[in-house]
MITI-942470 format. One record per residue: residue number from 1; residue in one letter; x, y, z of N, C-alpha, C in turn. Coordinates in steps of 0.2 Angstrom, whole numbers. Atoms other than C-alpha are relative to their C-alpha. Example, Ala and Ser with C-alpha at 12.3 -4.5 7.8 and 13.67 -1.06 7.14 Angstrom:
// residues 2
(kolba 1,a,(4,-6,0),(62,-22,39),(4,6,0))
(kolba 2,s,(-4,-6,-1),(68,-5,36),(-4,5,3))
END
This chain:
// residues 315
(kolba 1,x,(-5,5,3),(804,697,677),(-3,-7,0))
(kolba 2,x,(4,5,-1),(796,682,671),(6,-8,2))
(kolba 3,x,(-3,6,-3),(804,664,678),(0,-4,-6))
(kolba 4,x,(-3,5,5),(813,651,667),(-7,-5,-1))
(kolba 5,x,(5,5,0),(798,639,671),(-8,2,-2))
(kolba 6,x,(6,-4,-2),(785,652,671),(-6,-2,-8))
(kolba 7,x,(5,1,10),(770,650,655),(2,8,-1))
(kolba 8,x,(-3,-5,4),(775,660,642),(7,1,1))
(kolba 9,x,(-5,-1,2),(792,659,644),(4,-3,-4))
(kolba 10,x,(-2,2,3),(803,654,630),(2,-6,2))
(kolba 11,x,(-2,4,-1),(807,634,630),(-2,-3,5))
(kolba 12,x,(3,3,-8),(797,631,647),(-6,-6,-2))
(kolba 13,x,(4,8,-1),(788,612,649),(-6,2,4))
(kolba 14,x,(4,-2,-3),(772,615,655),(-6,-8,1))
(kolba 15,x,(3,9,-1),(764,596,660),(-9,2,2))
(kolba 16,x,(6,0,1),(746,605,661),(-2,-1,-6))
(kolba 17,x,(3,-1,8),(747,607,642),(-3,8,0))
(kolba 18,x,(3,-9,2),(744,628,642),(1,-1,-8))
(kolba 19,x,(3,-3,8),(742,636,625),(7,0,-4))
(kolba 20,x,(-7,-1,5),(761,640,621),(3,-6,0))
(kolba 21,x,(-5,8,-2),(767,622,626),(-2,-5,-5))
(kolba 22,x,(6,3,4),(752,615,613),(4,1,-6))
(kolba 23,x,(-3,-1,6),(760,627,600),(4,-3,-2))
(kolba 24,x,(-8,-1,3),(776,623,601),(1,-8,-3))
(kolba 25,x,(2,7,1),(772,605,602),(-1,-2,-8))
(kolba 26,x,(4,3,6),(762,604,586),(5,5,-4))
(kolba 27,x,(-3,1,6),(775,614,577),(6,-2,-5))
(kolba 28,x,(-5,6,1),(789,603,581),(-2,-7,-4))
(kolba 29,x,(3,6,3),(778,588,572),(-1,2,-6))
(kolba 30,x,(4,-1,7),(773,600,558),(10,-1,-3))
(kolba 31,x,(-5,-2,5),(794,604,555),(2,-8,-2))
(kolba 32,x,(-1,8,1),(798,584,557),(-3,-4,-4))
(kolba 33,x,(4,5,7),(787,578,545),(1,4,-6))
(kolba 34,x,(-2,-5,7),(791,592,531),(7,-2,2))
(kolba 35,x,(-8,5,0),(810,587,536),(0,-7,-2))
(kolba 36,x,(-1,6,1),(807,570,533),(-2,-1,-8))
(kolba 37,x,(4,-2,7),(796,574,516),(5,3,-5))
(kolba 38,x,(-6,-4,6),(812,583,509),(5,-4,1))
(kolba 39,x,(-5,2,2),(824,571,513),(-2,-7,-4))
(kolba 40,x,(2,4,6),(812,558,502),(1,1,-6))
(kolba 41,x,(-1,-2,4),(812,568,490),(8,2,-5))
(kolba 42,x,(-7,-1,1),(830,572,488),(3,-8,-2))
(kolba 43,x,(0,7,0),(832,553,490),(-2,-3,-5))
(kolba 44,x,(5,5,4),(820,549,476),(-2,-6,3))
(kolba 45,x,(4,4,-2),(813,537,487),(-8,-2,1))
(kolba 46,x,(8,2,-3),(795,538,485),(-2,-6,-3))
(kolba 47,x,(0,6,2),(786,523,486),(-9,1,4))
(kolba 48,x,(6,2,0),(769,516,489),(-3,2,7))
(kolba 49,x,(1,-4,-9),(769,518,509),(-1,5,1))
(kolba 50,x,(0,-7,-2),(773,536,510),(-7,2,-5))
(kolba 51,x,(7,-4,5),(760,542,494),(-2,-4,-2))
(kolba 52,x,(6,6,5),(746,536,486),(2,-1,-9))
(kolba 53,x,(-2,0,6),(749,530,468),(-2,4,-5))
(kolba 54,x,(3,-5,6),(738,543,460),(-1,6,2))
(kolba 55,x,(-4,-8,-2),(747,558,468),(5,3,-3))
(kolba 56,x,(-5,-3,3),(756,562,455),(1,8,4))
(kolba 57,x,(0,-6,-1),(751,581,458),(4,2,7))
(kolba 58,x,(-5,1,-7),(759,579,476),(6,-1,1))
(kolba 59,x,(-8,1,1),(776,573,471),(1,8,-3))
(kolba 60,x,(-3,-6,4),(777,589,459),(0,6,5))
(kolba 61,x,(1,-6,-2),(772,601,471),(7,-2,6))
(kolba 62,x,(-4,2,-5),(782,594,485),(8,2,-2))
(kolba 63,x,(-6,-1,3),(798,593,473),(1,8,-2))
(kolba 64,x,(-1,-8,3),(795,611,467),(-1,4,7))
(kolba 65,x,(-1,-6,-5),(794,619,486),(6,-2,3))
(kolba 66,x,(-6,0,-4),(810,608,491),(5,2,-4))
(kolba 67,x,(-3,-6,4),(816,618,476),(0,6,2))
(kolba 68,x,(-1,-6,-6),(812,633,486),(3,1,4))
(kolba 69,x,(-1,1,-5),(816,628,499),(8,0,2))
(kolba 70,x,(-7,2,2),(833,622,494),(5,8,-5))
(kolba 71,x,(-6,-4,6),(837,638,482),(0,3,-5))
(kolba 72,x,(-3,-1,7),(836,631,466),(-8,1,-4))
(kolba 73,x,(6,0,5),(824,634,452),(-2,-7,-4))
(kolba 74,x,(3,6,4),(813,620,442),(0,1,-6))
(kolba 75,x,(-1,0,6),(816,616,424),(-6,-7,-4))
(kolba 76,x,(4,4,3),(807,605,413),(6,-7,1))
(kolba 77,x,(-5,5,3),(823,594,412),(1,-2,9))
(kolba 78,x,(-1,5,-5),(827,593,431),(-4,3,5))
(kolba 79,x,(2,-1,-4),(817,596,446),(1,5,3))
(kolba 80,x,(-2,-9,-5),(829,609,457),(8,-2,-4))
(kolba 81,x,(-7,-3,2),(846,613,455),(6,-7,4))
(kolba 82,x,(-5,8,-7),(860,598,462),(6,7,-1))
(kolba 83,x,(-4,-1,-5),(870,601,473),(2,0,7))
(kolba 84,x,(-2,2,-8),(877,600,490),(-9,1,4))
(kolba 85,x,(5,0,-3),(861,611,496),(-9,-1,0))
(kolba 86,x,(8,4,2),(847,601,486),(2,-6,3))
(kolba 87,x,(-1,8,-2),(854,584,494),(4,-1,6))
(kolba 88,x,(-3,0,-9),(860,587,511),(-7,-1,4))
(kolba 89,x,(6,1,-6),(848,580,526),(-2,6,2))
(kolba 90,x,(4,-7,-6),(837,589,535),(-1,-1,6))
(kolba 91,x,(2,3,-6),(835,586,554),(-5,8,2))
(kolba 92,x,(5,-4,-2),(820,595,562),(5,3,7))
(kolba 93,x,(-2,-4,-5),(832,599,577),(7,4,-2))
(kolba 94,x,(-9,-4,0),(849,605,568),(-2,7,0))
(kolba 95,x,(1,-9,1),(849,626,573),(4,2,-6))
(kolba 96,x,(-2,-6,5),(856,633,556),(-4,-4,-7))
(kolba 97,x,(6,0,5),(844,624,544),(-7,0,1))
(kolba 98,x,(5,-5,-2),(829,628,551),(-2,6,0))
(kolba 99,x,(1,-8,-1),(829,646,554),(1,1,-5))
(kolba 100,x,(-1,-2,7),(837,648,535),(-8,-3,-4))
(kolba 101,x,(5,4,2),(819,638,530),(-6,4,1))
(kolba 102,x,(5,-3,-4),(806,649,540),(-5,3,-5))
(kolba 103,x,(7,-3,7),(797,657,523),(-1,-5,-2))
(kolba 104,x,(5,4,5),(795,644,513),(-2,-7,3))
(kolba 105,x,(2,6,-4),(793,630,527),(-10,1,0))
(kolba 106,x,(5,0,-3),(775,636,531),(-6,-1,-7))
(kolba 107,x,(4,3,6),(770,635,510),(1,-9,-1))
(kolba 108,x,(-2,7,1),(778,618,509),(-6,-4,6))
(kolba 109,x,(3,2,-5),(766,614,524),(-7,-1,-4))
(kolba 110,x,(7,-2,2),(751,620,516),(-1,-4,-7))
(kolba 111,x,(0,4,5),(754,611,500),(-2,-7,3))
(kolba 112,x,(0,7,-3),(756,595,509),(-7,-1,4))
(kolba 113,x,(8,2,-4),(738,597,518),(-4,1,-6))
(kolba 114,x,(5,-1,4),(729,605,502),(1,-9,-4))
(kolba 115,x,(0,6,0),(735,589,495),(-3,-8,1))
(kolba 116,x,(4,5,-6),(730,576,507),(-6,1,-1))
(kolba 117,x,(9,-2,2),(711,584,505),(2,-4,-7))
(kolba 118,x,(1,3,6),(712,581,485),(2,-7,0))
(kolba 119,x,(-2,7,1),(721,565,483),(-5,-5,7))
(kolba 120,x,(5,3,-8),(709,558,501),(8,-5,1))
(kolba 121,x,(-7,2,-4),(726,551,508),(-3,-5,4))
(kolba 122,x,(-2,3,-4),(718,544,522),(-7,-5,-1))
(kolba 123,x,(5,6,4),(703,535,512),(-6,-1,2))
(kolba 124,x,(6,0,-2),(688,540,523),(-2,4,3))
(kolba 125,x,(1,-5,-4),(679,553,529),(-2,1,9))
(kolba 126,x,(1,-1,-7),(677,559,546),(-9,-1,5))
(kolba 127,x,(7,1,-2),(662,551,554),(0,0,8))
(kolba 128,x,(1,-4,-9),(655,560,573),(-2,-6,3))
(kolba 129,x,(3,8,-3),(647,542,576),(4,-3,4))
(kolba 130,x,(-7,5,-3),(664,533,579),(2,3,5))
(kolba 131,x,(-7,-6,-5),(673,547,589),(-5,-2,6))
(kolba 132,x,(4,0,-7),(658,544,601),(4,-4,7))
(kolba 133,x,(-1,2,-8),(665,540,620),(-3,-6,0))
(kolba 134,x,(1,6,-2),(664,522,623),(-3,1,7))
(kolba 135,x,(2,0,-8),(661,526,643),(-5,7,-1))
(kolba 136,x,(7,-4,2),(647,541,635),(-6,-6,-2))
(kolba 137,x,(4,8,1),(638,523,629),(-2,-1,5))
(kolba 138,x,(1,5,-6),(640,517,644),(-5,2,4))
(kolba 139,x,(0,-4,-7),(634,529,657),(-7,5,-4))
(kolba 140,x,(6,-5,0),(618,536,644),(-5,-7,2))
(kolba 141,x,(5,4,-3),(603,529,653),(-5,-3,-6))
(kolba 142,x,(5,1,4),(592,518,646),(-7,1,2))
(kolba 143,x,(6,-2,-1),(573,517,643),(-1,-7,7))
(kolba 144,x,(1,3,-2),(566,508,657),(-6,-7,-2))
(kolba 145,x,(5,5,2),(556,492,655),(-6,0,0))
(kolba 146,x,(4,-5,0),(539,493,651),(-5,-4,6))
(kolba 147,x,(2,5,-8),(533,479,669),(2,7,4))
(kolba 148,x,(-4,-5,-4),(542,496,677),(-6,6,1))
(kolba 149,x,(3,-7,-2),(529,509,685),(-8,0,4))
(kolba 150,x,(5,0,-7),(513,511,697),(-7,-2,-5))
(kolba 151,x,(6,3,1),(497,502,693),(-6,0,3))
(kolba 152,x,(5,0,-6),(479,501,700),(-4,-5,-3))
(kolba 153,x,(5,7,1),(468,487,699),(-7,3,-4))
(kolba 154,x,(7,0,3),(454,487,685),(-7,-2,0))
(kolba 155,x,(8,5,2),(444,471,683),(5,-6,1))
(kolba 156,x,(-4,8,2),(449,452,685),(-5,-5,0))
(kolba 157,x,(2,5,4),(443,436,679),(1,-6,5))
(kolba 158,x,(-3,7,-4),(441,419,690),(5,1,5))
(kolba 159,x,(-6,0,-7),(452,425,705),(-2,-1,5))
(kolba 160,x,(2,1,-6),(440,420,717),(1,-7,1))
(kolba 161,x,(-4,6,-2),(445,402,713),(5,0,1))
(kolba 162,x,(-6,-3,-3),(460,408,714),(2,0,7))
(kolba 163,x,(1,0,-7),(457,412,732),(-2,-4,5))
(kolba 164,x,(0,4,-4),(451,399,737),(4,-5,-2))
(kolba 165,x,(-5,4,1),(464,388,731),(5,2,3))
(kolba 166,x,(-5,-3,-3),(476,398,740),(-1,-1,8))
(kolba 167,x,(0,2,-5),(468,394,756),(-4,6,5))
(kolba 168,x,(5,-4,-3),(457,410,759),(-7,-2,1))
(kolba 169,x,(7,3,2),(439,408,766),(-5,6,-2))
(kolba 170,x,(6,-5,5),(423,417,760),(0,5,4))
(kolba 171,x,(-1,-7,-3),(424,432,771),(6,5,-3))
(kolba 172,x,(-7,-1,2),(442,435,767),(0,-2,-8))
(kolba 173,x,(1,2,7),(438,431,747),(-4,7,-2))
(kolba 174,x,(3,-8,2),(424,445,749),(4,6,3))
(kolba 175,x,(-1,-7,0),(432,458,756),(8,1,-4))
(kolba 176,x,(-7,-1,6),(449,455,743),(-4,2,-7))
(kolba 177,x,(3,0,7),(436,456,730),(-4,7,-2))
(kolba 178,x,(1,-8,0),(430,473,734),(5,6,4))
(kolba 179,x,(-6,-5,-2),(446,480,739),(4,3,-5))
(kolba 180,x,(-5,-4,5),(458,492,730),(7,-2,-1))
(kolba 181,x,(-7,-1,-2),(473,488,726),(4,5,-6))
(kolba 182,x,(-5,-3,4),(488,497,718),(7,-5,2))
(kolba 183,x,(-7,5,5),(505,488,709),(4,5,1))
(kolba 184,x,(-5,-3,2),(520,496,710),(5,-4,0))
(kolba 185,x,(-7,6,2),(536,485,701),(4,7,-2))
(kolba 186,x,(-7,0,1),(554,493,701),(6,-3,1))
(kolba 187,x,(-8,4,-1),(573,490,698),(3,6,4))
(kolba 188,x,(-3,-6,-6),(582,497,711),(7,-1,-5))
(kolba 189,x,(-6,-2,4),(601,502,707),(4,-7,3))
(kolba 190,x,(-3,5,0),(607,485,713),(-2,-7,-4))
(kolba 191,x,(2,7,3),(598,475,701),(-5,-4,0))
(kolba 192,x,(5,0,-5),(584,471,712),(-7,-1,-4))
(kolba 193,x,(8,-3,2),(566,468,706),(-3,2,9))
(kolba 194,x,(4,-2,-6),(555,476,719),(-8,0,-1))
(kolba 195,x,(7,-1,2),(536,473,719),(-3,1,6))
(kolba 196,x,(3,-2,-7),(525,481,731),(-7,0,-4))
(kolba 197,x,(5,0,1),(508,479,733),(-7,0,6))
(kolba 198,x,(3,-4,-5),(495,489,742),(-7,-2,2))
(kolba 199,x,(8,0,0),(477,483,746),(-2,5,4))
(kolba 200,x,(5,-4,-6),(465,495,754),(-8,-3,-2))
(kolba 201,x,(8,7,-1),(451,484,761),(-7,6,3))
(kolba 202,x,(4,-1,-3),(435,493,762),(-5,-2,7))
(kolba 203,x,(5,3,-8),(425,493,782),(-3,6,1))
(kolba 204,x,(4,-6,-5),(418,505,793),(6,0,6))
(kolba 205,x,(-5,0,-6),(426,514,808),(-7,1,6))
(kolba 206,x,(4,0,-5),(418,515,825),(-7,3,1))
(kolba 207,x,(6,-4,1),(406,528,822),(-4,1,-4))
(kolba 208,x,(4,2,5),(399,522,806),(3,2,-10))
(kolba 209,x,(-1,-2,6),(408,531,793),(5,-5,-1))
(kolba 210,x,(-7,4,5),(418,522,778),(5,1,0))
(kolba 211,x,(-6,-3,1),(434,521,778),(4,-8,-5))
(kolba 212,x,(-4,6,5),(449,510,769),(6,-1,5))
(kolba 213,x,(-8,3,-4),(464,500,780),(4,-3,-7))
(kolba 214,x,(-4,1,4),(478,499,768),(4,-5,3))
(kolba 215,x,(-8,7,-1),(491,483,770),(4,0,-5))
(kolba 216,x,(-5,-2,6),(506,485,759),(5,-7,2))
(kolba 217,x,(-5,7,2),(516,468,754),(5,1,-1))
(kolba 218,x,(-2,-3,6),(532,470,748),(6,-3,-2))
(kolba 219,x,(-5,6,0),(546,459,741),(6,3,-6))
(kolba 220,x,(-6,-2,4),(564,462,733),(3,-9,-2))
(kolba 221,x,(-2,6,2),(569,449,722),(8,-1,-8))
(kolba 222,x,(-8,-1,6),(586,446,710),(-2,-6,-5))
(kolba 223,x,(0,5,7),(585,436,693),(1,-5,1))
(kolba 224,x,(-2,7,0),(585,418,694),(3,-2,5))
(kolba 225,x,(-1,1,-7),(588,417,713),(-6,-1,2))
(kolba 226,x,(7,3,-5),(576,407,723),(-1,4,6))
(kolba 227,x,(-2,-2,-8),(572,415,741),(-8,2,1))
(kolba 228,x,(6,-1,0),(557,415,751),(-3,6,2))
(kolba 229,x,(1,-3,-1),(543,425,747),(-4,4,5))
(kolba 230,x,(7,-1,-5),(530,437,758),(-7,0,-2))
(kolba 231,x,(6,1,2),(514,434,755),(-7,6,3))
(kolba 232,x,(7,-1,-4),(496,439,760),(-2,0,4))
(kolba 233,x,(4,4,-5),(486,436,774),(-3,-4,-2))
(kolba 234,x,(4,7,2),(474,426,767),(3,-5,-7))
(kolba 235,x,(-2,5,5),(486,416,756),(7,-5,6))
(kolba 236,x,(-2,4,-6),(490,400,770),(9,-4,-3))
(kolba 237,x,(-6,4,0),(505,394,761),(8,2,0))
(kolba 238,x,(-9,-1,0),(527,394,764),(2,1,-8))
(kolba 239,x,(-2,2,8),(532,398,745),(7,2,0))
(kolba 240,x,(-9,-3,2),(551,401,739),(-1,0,-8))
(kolba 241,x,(0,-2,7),(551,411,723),(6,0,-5))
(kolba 242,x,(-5,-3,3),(559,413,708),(-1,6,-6))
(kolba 243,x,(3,-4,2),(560,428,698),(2,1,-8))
(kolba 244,x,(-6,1,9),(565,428,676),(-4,7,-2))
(kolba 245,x,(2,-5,5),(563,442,665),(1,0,-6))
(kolba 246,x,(-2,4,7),(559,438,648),(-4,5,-6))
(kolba 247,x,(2,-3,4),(553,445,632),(2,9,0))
(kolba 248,x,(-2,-5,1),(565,460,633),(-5,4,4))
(kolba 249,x,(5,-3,-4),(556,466,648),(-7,2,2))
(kolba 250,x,(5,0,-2),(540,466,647),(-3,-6,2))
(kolba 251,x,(3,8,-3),(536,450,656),(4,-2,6))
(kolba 252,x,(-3,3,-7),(541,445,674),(-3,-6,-1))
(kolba 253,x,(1,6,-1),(540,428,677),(0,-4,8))
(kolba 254,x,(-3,3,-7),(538,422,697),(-5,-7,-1))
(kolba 255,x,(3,8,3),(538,402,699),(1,-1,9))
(kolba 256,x,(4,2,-8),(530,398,717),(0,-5,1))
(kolba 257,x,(0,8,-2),(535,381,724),(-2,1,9))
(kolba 258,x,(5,1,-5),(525,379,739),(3,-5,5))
(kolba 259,x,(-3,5,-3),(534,370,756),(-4,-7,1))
(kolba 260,x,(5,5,2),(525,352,755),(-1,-3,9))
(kolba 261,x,(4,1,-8),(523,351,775),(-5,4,2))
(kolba 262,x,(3,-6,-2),(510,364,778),(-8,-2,-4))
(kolba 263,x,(7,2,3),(491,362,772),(-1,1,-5))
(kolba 264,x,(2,-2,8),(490,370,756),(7,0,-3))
(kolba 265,x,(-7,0,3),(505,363,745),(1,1,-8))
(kolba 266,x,(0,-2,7),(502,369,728),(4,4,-2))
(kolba 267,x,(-3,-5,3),(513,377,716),(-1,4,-4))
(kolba 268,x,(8,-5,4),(507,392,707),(8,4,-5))
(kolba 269,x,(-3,-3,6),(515,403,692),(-3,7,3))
(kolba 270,x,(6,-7,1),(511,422,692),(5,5,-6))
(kolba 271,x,(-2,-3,3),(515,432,678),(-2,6,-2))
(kolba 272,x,(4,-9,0),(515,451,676),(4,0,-8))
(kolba 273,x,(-1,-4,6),(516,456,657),(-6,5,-2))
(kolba 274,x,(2,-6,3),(513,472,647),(1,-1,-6))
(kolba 275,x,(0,2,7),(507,471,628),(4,9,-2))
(kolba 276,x,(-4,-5,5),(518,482,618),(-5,4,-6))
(kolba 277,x,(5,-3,5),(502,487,606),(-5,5,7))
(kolba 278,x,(5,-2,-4),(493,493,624),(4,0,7))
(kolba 279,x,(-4,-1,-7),(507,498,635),(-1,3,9))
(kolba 280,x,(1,0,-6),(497,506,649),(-4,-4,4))
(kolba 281,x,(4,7,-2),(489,489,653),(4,-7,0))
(kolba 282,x,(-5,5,-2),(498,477,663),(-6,-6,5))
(kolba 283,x,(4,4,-2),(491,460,665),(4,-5,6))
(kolba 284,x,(-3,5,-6),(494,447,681),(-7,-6,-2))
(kolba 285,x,(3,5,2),(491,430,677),(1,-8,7))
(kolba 286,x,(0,5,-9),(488,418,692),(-1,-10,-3))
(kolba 287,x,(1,5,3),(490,398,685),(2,-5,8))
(kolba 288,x,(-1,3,-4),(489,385,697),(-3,-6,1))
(kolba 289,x,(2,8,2),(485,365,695),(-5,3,-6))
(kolba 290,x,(2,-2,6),(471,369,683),(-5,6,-1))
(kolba 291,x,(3,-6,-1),(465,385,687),(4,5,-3))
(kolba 292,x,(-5,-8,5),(469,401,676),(-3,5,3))
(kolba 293,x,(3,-6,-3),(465,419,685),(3,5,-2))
(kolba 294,x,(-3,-5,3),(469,434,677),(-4,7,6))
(kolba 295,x,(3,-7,-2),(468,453,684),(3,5,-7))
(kolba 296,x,(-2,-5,7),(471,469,672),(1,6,5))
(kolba 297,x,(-3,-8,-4),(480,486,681),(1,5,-5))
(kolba 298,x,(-3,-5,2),(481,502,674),(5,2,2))
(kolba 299,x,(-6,-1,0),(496,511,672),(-3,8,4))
(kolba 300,x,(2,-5,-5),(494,527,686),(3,5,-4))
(kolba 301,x,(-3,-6,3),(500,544,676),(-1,4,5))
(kolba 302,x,(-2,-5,-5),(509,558,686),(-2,7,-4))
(kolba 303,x,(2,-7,4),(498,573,681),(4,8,2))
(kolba 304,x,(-3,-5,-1),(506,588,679),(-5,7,0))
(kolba 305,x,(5,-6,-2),(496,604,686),(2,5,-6))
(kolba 306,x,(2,-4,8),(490,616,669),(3,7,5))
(kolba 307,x,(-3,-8,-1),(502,635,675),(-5,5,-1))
(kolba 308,x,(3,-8,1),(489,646,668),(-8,-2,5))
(kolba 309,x,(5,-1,-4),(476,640,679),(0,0,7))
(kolba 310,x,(1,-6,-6),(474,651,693),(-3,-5,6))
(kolba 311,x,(3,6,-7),(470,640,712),(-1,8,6))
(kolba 312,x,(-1,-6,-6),(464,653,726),(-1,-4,6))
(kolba 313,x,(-2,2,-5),(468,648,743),(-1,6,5))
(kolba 314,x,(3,-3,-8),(459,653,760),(3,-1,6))
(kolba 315,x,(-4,0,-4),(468,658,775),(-6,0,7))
END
């Protein structure tokens, strides 16, 4: 025995929204707008609001099924039949004229949608563009910037004055100048630029063989907020950076003011951009009273292992 409140039971309110609660729903809209379309009509009140001016075909069809609807037959001289039951309201909730309505409610329905198509009613078609989710915009990722990704050191131009203008001496100038570095600039999920930067300084270990001591830098910085940065070893000076990003991302901009009680008080610029015609080549640009020093990094590619070729492995 099914319960008063159960789905599927006649009349029962269902606040999930099931399938029979949907039906009933959209057919109570469909009979309330065909009741309200036949008491226009009966009414002769059409007017500009309700139909479009160049609906005639709509009016006639409309008037000829609330002739069915109603009873009477169509004549050339008068639309339906007068009388009580051509000109009496229609409420979509009264029980004894809906139920006498049930045949020809569903063609009157159907007139009234083929209609609407021909005459375009609603004056524009339906574009999948607009319907788009505002918070689907929001929440598709974009492309990352192109300063964003792991670099290694090329070749550079004049950065050994550079060095020494920072307060490195000739020991510490040759062995940064044959050292390795790698770049890696990201944005963390707070905003954050993050730039880290790895030297590996070639030496020797005890026993004679070559080897490389890696030192890793590493500095988090937020847009157009000063704070001080970490530096080098061999760069002697207090700096407090600030960091801009301009040219729609391909260009970091950090402005190095230098504390002016310490020995070396110079202010320096450093600039990391990426050309948009040669994107896997990011240049750092070092300015500093009237010294220009340039480096060039390639962009580091995560090679992905070829599946058809075969690797055998020794136990």
């Amino acid at each position: 025995m099914i319960e008063e409140d159960a789905h599927g039971s006649p009349g029962h309110t269902c606040l999930t929204g099931c399938a029979s609660t949907y039906r009933r729903a959209m057919r109570e809209r469909r009979l309330s707008r065909a009741a309200y379309l036949l008491n226009k009509i009966n009414e002769n009140q059409f007017d500009d609001e309700d139909f479009n001016s160049n609906s005639s075909q709509l009016k006639k069809k409309l008037s000829s099924s609330a002739c069915s609807l109603s009873g009477g037959s169509s004549s050339s001289s008068s639309p339906c039949r007068s009388g009580e039951s051509a000109h009496r309201k229609i409420s979509p909730k009264s029980g004894g004229s809906l139920p006498s309505l049930n045949q020809g409610i569903s063609k009157f329905i159907q007139n009234i949608e083929e209609q609407e198509t021909e005459a375009d009613v609603l004056g524009k078609e339906f574009d999948p563009g607009k319907r788009k989710s505002s918070l689907a915009k929001i929440l598709t990722p974009q492309d990352p910037d192109l300063v964003v990704g792991e670099f290694s050191l090329v070749m550079g131009n004049n950065f050994d004055q550079y060095l020494q203008a920072i307060g490195a001496g000739p020991l510490s100038r040759n062995m940064v100048m044959r050292s390795k570095v790698y770049l890696s600039i990201c944005q963390t999920v707070d905003k954050q630029w993050e730039i880290k930067t790895e030297t590996s300084i070639k030496a020797k270990s005890l026993t004679g063989y070559a080897t490389y001591n890696r030192k890793l830098v590493q500095n988090k910085f937020r847009e157009n907020e000063a704070k001080p940065e970490l530096l080098d070893d061999w760069d002697q000076r207090l700096v407090v950076t600030t960091v801009r990003r301009e040219d729609d991302g391909t260009r970091l901009k950090l402005e190095q003011v230098a504390e002016k009680d310490q020995k070396y008080i110079s202010d320096s610029t450093v600039i990391y951009s990426v050309d948009r015609s040669e994107p896997d080549m990011l240049t750092i640009t070092y300015m500093m009273d009237n010294i220009i020093a340039w480096r060039k990094f390639r962009r580091i590619s995560c090679k992905v292992p070829d599946p058809s070729r075969r690797h055998s492995t020794l136990y």
